[in-house]
TIRO-2110 file (N, C-alpha, C; in Angstrom, 1 decimal):
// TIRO-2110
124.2, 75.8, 97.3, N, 1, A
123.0, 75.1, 97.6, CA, 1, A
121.8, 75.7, 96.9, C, 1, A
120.8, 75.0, 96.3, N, 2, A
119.5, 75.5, 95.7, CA, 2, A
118.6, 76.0, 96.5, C, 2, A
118.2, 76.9, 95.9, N, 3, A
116.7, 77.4, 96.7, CA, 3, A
116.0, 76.5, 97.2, C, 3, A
115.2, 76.7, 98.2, N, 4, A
113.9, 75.9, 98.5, CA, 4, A
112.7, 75.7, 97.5, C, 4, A
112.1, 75.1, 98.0, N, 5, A
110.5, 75.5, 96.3, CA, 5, A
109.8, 76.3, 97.1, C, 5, A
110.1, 77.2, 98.3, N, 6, A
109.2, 77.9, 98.8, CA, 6, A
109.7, 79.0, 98.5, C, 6, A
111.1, 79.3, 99.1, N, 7, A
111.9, 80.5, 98.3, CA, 7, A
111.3, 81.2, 96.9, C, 7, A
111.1, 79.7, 96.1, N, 8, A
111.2, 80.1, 94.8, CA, 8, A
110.0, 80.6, 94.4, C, 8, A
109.0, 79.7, 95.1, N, 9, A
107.3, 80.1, 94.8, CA, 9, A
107.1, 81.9, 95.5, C, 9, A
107.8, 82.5, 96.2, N, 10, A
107.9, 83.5, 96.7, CA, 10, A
108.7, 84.5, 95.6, C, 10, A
109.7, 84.0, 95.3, N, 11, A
110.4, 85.3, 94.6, CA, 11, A
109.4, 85.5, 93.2, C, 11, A
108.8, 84.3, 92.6, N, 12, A
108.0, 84.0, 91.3, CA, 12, A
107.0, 84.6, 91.8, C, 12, A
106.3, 84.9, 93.0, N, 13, A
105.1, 85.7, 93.4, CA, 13, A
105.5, 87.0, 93.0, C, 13, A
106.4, 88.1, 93.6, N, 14, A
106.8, 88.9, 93.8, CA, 14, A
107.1, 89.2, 92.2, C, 14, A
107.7, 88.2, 91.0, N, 15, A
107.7, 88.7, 90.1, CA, 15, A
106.1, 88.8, 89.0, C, 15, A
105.5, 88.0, 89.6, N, 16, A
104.0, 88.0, 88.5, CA, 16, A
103.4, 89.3, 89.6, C, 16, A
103.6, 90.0, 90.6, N, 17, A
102.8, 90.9, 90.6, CA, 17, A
103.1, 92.1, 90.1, C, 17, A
105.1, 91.7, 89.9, N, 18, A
105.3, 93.0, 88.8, CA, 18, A
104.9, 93.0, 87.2, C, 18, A
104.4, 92.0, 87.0, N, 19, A
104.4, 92.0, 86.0, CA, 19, A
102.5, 92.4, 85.5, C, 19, A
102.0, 92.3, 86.2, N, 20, A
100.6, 92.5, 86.7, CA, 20, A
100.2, 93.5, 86.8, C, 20, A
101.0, 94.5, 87.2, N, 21, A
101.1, 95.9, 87.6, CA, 21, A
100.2, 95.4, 89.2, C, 21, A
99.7, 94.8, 90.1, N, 22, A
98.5, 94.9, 91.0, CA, 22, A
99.2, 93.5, 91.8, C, 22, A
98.7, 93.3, 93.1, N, 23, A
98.3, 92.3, 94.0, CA, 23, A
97.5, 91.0, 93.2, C, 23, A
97.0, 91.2, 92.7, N, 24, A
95.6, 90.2, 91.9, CA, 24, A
96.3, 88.9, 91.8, C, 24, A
97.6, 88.7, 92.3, N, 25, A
98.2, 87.1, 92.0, CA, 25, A
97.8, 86.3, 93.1, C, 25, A
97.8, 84.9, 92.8, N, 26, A
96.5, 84.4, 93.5, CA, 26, A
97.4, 82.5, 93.3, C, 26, A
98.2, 82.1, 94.5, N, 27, A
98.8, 80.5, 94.6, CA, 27, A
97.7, 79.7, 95.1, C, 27, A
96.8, 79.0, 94.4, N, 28, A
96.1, 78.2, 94.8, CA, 28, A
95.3, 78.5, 95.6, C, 28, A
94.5, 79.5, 95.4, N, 29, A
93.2, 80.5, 96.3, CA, 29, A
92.2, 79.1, 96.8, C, 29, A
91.1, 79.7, 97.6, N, 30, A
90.3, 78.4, 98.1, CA, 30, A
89.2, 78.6, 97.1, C, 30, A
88.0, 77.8, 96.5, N, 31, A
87.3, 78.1, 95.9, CA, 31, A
86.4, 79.2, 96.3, C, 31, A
86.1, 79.7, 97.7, N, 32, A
85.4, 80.7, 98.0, CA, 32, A
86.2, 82.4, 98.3, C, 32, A
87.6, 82.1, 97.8, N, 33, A
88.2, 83.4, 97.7, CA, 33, A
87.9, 84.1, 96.2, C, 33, A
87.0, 85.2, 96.0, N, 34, A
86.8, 85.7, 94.8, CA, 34, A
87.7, 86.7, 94.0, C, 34, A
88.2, 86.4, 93.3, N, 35, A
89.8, 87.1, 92.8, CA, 35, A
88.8, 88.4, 92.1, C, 35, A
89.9, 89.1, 91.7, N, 36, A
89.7, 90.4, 90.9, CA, 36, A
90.8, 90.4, 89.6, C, 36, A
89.7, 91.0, 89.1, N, 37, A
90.3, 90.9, 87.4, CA, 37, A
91.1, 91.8, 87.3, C, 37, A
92.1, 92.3, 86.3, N, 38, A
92.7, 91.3, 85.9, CA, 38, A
93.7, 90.1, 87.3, C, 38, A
94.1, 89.2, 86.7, N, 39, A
94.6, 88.0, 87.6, CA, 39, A
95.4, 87.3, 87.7, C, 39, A
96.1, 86.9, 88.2, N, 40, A
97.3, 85.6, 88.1, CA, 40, A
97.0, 84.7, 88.7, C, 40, A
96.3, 83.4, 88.3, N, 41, A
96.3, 82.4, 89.2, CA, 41, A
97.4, 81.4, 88.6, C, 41, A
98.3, 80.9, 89.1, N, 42, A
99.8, 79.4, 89.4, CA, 42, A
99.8, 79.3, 90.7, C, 42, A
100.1, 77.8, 89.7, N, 43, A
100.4, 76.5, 91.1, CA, 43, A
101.7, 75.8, 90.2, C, 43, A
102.2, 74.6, 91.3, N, 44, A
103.2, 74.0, 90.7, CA, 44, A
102.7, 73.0, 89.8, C, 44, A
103.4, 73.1, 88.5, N, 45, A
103.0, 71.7, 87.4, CA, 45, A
103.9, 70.9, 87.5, C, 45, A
105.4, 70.8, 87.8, N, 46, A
106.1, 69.4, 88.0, CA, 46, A
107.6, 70.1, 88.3, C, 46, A
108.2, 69.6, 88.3, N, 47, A
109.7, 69.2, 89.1, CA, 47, A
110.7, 68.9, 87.5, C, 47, A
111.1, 69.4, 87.0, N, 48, A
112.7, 68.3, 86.2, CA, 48, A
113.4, 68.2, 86.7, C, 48, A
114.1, 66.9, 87.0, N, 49, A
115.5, 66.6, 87.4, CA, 49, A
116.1, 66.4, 86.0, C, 49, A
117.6, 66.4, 86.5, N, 50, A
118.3, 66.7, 86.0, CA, 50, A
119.3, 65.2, 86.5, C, 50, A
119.9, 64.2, 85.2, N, 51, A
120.7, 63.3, 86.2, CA, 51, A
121.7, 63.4, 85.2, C, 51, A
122.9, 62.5, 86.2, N, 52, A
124.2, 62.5, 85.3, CA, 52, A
124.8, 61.0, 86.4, C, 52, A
125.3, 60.3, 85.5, N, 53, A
126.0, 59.1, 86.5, CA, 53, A
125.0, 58.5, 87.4, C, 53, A
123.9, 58.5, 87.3, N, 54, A
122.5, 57.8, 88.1, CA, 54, A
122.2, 59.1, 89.6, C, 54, A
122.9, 59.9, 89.2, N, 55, A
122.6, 60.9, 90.4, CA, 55, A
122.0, 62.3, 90.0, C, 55, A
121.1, 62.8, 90.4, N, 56, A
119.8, 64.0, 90.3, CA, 56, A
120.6, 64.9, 90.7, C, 56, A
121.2, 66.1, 89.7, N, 57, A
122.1, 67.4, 89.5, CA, 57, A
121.5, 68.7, 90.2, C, 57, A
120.4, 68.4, 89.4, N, 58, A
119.3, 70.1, 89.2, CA, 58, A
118.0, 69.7, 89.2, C, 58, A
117.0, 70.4, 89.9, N, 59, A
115.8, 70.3, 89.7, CA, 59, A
115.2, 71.3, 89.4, C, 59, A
114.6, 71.9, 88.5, N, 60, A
114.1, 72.9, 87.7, CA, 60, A
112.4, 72.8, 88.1, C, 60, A
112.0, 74.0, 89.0, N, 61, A
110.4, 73.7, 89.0, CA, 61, A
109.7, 74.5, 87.7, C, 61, A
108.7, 73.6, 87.3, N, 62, A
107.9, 74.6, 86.2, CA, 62, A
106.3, 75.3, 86.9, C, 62, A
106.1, 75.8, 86.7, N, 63, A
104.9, 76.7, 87.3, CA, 63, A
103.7, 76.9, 86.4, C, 63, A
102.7, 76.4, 86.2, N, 64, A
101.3, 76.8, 85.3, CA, 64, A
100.9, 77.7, 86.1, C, 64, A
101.0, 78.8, 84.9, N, 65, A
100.7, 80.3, 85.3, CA, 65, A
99.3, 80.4, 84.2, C, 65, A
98.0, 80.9, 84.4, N, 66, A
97.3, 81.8, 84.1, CA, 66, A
96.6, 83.0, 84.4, C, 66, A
96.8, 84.1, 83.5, N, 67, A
96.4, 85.1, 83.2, CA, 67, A
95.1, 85.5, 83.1, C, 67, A
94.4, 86.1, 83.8, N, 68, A
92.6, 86.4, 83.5, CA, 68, A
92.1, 87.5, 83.6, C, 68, A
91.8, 87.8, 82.5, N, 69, A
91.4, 89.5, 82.2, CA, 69, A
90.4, 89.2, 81.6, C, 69, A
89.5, 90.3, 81.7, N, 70, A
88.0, 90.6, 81.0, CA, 70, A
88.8, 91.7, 79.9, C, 70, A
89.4, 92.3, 79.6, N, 71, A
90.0, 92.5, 78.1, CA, 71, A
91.0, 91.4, 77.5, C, 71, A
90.2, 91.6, 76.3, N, 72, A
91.4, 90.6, 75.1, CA, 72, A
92.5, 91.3, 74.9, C, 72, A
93.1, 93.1, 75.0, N, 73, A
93.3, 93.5, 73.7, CA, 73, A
94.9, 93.9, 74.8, C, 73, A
95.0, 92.9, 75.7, N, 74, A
96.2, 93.3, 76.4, CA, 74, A
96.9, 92.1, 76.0, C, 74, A
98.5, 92.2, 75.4, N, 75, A
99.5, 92.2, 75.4, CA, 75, A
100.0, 91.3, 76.4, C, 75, A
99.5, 90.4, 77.5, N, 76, A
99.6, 89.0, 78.2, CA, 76, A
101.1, 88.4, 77.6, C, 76, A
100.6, 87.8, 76.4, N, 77, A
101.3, 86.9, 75.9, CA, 77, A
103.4, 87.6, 76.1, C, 77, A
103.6, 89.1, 75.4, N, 78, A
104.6, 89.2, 75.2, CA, 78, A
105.0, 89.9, 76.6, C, 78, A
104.6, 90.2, 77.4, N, 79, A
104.3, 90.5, 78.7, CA, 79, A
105.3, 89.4, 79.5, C, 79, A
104.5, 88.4, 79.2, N, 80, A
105.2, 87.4, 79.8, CA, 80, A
106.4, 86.2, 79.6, C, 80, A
106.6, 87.0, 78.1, N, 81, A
107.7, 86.0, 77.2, CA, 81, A
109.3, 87.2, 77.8, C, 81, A
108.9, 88.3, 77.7, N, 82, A
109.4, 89.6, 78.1, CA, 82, A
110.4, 89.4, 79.8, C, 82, A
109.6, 88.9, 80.6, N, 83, A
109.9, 88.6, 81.6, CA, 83, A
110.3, 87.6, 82.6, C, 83, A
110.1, 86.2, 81.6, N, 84, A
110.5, 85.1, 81.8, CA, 84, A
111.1, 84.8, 80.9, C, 84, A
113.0, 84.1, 81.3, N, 85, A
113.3, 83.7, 80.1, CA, 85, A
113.5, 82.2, 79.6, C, 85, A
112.5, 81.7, 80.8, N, 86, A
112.1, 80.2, 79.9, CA, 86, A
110.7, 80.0, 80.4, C, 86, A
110.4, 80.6, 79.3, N, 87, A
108.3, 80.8, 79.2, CA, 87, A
107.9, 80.1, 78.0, C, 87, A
106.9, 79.2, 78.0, N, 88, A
106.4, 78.9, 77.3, CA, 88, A
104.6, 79.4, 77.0, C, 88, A
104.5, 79.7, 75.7, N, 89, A
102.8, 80.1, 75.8, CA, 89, A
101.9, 78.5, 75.8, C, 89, A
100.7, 78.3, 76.5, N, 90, A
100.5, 76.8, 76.2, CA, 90, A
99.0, 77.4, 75.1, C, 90, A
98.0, 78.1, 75.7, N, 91, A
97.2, 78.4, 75.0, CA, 91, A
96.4, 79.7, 75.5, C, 91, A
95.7, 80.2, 74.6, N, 92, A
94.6, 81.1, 75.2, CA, 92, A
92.8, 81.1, 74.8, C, 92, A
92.0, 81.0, 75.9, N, 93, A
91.0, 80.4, 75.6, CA, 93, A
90.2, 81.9, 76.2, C, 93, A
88.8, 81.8, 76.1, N, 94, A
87.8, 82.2, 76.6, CA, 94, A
86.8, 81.5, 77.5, C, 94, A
86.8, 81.7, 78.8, N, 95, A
85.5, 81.1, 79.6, CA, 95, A
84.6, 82.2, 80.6, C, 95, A
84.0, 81.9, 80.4, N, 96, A
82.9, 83.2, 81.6, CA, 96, A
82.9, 84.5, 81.3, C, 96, A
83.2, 84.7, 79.6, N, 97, A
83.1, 86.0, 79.5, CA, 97, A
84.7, 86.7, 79.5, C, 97, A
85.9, 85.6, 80.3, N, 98, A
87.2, 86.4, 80.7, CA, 98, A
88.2, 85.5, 79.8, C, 98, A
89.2, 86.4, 79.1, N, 99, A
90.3, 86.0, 78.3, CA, 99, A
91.0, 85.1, 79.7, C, 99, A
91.9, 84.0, 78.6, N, 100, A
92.4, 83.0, 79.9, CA, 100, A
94.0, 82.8, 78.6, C, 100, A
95.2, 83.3, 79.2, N, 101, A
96.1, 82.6, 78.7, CA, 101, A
96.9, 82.4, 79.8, C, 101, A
97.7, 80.9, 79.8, N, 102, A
97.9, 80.0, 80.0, CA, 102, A
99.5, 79.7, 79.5, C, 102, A
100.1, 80.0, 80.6, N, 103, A
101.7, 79.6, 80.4, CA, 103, A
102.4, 78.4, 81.3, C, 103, A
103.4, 78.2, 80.7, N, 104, A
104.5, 76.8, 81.8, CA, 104, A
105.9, 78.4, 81.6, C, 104, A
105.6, 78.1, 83.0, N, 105, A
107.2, 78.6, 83.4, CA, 105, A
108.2, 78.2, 84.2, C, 105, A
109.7, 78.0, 83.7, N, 106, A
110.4, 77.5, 84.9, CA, 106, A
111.3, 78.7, 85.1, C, 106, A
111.3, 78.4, 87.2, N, 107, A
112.0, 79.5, 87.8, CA, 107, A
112.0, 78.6, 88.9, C, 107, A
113.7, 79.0, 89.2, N, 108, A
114.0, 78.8, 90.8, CA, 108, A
115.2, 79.7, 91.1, C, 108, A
END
């Protein structure tokens, strides 16, 4: 039997705060919870199924994970390629002053 998506969003917590070294991971905070830098804010980005013979096999959840640090000069990217082994980088931007990279990861 498959995990739950709750399961999964829990074990995927427990892995981004190892990978964070800190707590700072953050599922869908309310807009008036003020996070601390560096950060992990993911939520869920979609579901794959999986079919064969008109029947849904596997469902693979993917997770939009970003990263937010007021230093550029950390190592994010391979951090996270390192520890997931179906990570994708999508991009990395600058807003408010704080590096933002931006990954799709699936885990269940």
């Amino acid at each position: 039997m498959a995990k739950s998506l709750e399961t999964s969003r829990i074990e995927l917590h427990e892995k981004l705060i190892d990978v964070l070294g800190s707590n700072n991971v953050y599922f869908q905070p309310p807009e008036t919870e003020k996070m601390k830098y560096p950060a992990i804010l993911y939520d869920l980005y979609r579901v794959q199924q999986r079919f064969a013979g008109d029947i849904s096999y596997k469902k693979s959840p993917a997770w939009s994970i970003t990263i937010i640090d007021r230093n550029e000069d950390v190592d994010w990217i391979y951090k996270m390629l390192d520890a997931f082994s179906y990570c994708s980088t999508e991009r990395m931007y600058k807003a408010d002053n704080l590096a933002h990279y931006a990954f799709i990861v699936y885990y269940s």
